[in-house]
N, C-alpha and C positions, 0 to 999 in steps of 0.2 A: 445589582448582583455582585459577592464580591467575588471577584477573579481569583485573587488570592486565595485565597481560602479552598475555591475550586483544585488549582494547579497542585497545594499544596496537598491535597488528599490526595489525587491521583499520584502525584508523587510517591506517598506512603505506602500506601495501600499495598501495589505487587510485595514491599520488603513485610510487611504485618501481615500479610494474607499467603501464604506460598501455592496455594489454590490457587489461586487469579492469574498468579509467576507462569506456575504449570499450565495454563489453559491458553495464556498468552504465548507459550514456546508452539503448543501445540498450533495455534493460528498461525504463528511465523513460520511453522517446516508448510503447512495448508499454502501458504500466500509462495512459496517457495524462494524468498528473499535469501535465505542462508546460504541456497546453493548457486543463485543468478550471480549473485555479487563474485562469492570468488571463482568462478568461470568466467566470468569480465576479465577479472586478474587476473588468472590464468592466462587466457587467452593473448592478452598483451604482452604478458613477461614473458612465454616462452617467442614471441615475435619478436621483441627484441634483443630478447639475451642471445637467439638465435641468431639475427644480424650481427649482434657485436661479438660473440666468439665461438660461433661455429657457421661462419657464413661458405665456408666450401662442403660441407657437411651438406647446407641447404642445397646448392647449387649441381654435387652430384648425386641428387636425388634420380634414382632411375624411373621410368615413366608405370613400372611394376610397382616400385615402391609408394609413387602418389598416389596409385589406385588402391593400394592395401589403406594406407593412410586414411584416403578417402573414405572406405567403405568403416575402418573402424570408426573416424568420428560421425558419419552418418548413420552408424549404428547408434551410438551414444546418443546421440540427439534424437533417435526417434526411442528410444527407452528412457531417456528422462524427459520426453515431451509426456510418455503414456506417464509416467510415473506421476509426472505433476498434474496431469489430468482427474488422478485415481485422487491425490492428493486434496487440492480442489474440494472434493465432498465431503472434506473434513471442516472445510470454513464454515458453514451454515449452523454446524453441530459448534464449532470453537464459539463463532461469533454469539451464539445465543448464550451458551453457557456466562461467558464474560460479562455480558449487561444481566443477568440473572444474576450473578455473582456479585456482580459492582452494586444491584442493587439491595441485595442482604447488608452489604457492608453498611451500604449509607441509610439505610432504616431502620435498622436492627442494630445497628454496633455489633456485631457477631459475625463469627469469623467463618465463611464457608468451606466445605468438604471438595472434594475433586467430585466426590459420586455426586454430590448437590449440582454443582454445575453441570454433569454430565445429564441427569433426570430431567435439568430442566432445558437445558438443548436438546435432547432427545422427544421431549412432548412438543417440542414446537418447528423442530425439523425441515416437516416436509411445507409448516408456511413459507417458512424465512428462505426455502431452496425454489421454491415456486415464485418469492419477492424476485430472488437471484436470477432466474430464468426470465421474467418478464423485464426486468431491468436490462439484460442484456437485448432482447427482442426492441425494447423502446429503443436504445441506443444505435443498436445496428438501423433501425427504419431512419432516426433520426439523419444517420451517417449517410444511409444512402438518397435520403431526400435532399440533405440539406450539401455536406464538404463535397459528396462524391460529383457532382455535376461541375465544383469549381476547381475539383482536383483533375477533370477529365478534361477541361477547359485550359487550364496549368499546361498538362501536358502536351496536348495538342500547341500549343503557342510558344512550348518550350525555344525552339526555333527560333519565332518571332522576338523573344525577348534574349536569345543571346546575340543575334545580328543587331539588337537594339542594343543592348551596349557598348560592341564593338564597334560600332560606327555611327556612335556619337548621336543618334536621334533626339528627338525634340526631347524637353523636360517632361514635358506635357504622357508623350507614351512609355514611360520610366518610371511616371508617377501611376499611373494607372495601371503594368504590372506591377509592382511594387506594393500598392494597394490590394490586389488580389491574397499577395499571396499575406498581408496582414489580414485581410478578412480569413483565410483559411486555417490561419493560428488561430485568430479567435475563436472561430467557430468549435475548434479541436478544445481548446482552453474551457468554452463554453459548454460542451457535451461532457467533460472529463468535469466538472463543479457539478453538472445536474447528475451525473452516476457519484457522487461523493453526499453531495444531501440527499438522494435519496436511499443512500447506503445510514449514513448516520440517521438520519430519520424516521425512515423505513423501518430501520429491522428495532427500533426502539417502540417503533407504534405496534410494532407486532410481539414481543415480548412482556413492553412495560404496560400496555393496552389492550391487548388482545386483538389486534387488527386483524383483517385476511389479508394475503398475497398485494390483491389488488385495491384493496380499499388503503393500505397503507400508503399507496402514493398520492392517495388526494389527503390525505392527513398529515405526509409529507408539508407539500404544499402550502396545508393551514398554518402548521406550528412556525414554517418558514415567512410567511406573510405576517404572522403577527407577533415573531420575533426577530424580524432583520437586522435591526442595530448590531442588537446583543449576539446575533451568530456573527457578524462579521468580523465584530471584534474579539469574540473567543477561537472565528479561526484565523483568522492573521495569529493572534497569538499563539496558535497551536500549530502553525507551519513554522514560527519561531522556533517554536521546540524541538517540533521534530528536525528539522535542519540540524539544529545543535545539536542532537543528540547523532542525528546518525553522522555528524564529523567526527565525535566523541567516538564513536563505533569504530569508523574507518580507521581510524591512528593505530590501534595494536595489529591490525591486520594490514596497512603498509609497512608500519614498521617489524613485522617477520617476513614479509616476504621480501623486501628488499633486503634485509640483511642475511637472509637465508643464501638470497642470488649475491650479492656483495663476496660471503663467506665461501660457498663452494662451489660457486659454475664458475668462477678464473680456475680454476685449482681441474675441475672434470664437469664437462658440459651437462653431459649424460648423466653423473648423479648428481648434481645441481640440482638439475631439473628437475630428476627426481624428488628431492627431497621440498624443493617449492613447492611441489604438487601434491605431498603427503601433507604441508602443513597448510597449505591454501585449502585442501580436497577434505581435509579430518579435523584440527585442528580450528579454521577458522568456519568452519560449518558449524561447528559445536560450540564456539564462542557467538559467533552472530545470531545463533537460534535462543541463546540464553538473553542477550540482550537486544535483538527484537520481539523478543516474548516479554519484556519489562516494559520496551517500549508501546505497545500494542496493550499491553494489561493498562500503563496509565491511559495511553487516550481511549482507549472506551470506558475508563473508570470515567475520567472528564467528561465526554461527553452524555453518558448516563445521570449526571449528578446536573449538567446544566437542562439535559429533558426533563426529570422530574421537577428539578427548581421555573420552570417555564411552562408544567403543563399541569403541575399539581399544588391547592391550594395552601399546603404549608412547604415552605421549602426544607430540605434536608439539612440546609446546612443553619439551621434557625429552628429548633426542636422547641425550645420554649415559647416560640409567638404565640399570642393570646390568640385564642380561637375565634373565625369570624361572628360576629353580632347576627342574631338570628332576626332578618326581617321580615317583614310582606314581601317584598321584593326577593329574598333569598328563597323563601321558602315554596314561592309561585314554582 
């Protein structure tokens, strides 16, 4: 398989294709990344800009004023929880379009419409939201069979294992909490891989194959059993990427909002903060939605171009191979 060549297209594609761009923003506001990130930032910088210069501001807060506080960001939080909720039923429709779209590019050489990806997310919908629904049903069973009994076990001994530090206990029972709670990572590690292949698998078996809901995850399965090598090492390389890309992301968006707080919370707390919050809340919501919609267009262009090249007998990226020899054996 060549890698290159993979990466290389994906790469392309969103800037050749501005359909794909489009459909890839649309998945990023669905996945609500644009708006989690700077409310992280947020969140932090006005905790600390607040410590460092307006820490009597904080301090005589009246116990009216934390309840008004209170009530507005627990407003907030329950209207952008519903929001991202409503949001959400946007994925199923984005995702399909996207490998619909990645897959015109890479058969056709021809460059697809917004309404193309939209038709063809829309005729496959209610599979790929039915994948989604069951996917999360395995997962939560998985959770509750498997982490929750060692998470319920954790807690309960919480106790036991900080008197166990403190006073110096055997190696031996330090090794065996300490153990637990490595098996609970893994298991977490281990559920969050099986909802990622059956995400990249799944909704490829149900668009590029016509799978149903539930038959795509035993076709998951297949395509992953007899192509392990080759995924392991296209997604190592594809956590490469995306790692890099989204540090490449984060750099314009620390660097305004720290310069924003540098420039005008010494000078007035209050419109400081203000104005970190216009360009954290506006500004970098509309920047991260452009290029997690590039980012999001390439990896399922990638991963679309390595299903077909692993599930269909000429590869995409080898248009000229000579067509297989017609035998007894093929033709059985």
């Amino acid at each position: 398989m060549n890698y290159e060549s993979i990466f290389s297209t994906g790469f392309k594609t969103p800037w050749r294709h501005k359909a794909q761009w489009n459909w890839g923003n649309i998945y990023a506001i669905a996945t609500g990344v644009p708006f989690i990130y700077p409310a992280y930032i947020a969140f932090f910088t006005a905790i600390f800009l607040g410590l460092r210069y307006a820490p009597m501001e904080l301090e005589n807060l009246s116990a009216l004023d934390e309840d008004r506080l209170s009530l507005i960001f627990g407003t907030i939080a329950i209207v952008f929880s519903l929001v991202m909720l409503v949001l959400r039923l946007l994925m199923p429709l984005a995702s399909g379009a996207l490998i619909s779209n990645a897959r015109q590019v890479l058969t056709t050489d021809t460059s697809p419409t917004f309404r193309d990806g939209f038709n063809a997310g829309k005729s496959i919908y209610l599979r790929l939201l039915g994948q989604r629904i069951l996917l999360f049903l395995l997962l939560a069973l998985i959770i509750g069979i498997v982490i929750a009994p060692f998470i319920a076990f954790l807690s309960f001994s919480e106790t036991v294992a900080i008197d166990a530090f403190e006073n110096s206990s055997s190696s031996a029972e330090i090794t065996f909490i300490l153990l637990f709670y490595i098996v609970i990572i893994g298991a977490s590690m281990a559920v969050g891989l099986l909802a990622v292949i059956f995400h990249i698998f799944g909704s490829r078996a149900i668009v590029l194959e016509g799978y149903s809901a539930r038959a795509s995850f035993r076709r998951s399965l297949q395509v992953l059993w007899q192509n392990l090598g080759s995924f392991l090492i296209t997604g190592l390389l594809m956590y490469a990427a995306y790692y890099a890309l989204n540090f490449l992301i984060m750099i314009p968006i620390l660097i305004g909002v720290i310069g924003a707080a540098l420039i005008f919370v010494p000078q007035s707390f209050s419109i400081g903060m203000l104005i970190v919050g216009i360009f954290i809340n506006v500004f970098a919501a509309l920047l991260l939605t452009g290029m997690y919609g590039y980012l999001y267009s390439f990896s399922e262009t990638v991963w679309t171009q390595w299903y077909l090249e692993r599930t269909t007998p000429n590869p995409v990226d080898a248009p000229d191979a000579e067509p297989p020899l017609l035998t007894a054996d093929t033709l059985a």
